[in-house]
C-alpha positions in Angstrom: 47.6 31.8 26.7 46.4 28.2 26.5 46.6 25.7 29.4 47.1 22.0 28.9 44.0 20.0 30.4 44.2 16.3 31.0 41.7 13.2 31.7 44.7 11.3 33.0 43.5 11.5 36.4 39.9 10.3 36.0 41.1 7.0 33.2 43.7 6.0 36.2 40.4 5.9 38.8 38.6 4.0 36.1 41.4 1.2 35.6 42.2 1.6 39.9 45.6 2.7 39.1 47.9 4.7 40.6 50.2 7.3 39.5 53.2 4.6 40.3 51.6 2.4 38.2 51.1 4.4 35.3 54.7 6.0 35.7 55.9 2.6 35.3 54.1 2.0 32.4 55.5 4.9 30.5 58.7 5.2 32.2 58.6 8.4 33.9 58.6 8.9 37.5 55.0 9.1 39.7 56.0 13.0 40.2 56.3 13.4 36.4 52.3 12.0 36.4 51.1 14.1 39.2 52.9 17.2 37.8 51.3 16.7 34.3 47.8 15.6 35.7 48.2 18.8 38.0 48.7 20.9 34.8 52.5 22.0 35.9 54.2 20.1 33.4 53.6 19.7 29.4 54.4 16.4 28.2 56.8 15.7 25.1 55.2 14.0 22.4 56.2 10.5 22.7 55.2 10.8 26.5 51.8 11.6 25.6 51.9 8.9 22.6 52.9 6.5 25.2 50.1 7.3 28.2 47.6 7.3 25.5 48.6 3.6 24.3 48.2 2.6 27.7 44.6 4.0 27.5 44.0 2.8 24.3 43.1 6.2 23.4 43.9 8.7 21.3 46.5 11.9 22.6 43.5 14.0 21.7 41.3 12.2 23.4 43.4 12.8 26.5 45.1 16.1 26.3 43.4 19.5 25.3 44.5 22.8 25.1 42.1 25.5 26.8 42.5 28.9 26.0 42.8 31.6 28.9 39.8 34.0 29.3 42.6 37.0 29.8 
């Protein structure tokens, strides 16, 4: 089983903004951030298309999959 890992978290505290914020953004709602950055909740394509424009990064550079040790 792979798990979703995100460096949503650490680009917010690098721009000082907060999950609101970024919810705005994007439109999504600040528990849809925190549940993604938290690594409850996968995001749709376009989502993650979306935060990564507001990053100016790529979706890879944001979003990985890590494979499970079991």
């Amino acid at each position: 089983m792979s798990k979703l890992k995100t460096k949503m978290h650490e680009l917010r505290k690098e721009r000082n903004m907060q999950q609101a914020e970024l919810a705005a953004l994007v439109g999504v709602r600040r528990e849809t951030i925190g549940n993604l950055e938290n690594g409850k909740y996968n995001p749709s394509l376009k989502l993650a298309m979306d935060i990564a424009k507001v990053f100016d990064k790529t979706v890879e550079e944001i979003f990985q999959f890590e494979e499970d040790d079991n």
